[in-house]
C-alpha positions as CSV (number, residue, x, y, z in Angstrom):
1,X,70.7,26.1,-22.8
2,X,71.7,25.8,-19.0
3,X,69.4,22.5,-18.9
4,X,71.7,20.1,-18.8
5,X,71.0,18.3,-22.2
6,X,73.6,19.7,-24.1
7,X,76.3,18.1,-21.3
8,X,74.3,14.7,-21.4
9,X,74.3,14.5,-25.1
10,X,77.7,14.6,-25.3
11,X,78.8,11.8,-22.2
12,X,76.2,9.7,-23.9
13,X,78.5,9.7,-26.8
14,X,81.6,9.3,-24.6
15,X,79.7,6.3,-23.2
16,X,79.2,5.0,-27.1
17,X,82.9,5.5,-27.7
18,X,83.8,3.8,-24.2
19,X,81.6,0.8,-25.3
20,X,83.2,1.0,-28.6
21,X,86.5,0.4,-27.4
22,X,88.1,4.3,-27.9
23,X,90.1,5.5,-25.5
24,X,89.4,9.3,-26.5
25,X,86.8,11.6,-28.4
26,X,88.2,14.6,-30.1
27,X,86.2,17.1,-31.7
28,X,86.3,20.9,-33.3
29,X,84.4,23.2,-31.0
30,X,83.4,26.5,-32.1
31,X,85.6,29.1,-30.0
32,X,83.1,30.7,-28.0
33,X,82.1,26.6,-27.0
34,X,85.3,26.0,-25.7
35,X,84.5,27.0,-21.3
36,X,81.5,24.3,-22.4
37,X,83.5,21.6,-23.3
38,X,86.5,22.4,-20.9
39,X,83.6,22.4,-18.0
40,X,83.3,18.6,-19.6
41,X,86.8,17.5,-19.1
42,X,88.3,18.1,-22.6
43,X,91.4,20.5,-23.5
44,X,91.8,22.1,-26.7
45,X,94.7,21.7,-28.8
46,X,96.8,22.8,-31.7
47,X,95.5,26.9,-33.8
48,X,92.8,28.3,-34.0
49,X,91.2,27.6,-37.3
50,X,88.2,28.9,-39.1
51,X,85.2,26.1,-40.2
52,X,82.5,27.7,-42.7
53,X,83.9,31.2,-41.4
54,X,83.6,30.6,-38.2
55,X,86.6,30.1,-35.5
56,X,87.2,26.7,-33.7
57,X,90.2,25.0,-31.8
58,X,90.5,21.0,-31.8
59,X,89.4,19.6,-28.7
60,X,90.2,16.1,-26.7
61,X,89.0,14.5,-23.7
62,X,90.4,10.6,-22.5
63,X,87.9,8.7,-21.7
């Protein structure tokens, strides 16, 4: 944590995606991720919902 690889493993995928044609990612963060991911550019939509007991919002960023 706080080196950087966790933000650059996630716009490599954007870049995949980008390559791939998408024109957004979504994905289920883990509530206490969310700050993570907003810091990223994506907003979270839709309830809170619970994934192997744990709570997570749905997440989306245009690429």
């Amino acid at each position: 944590r706080g080196l950087g690889v966790g933000a650059a493993l996630v716009r490599g995928l954007e870049g995949a995606a980008a390559q791939l044609g998408l024109r957004a990612v979504d994905l289920h963060a883990q509530t206490h991720a969310l700050g993570f991911y907003e810091r990223l550019g994506y907003q979270a939509y839709g309830p809170e919902f619970e994934d192997a007991g744990i709570p997570h919002r749905a997440m989306r960023r245009v690429l």
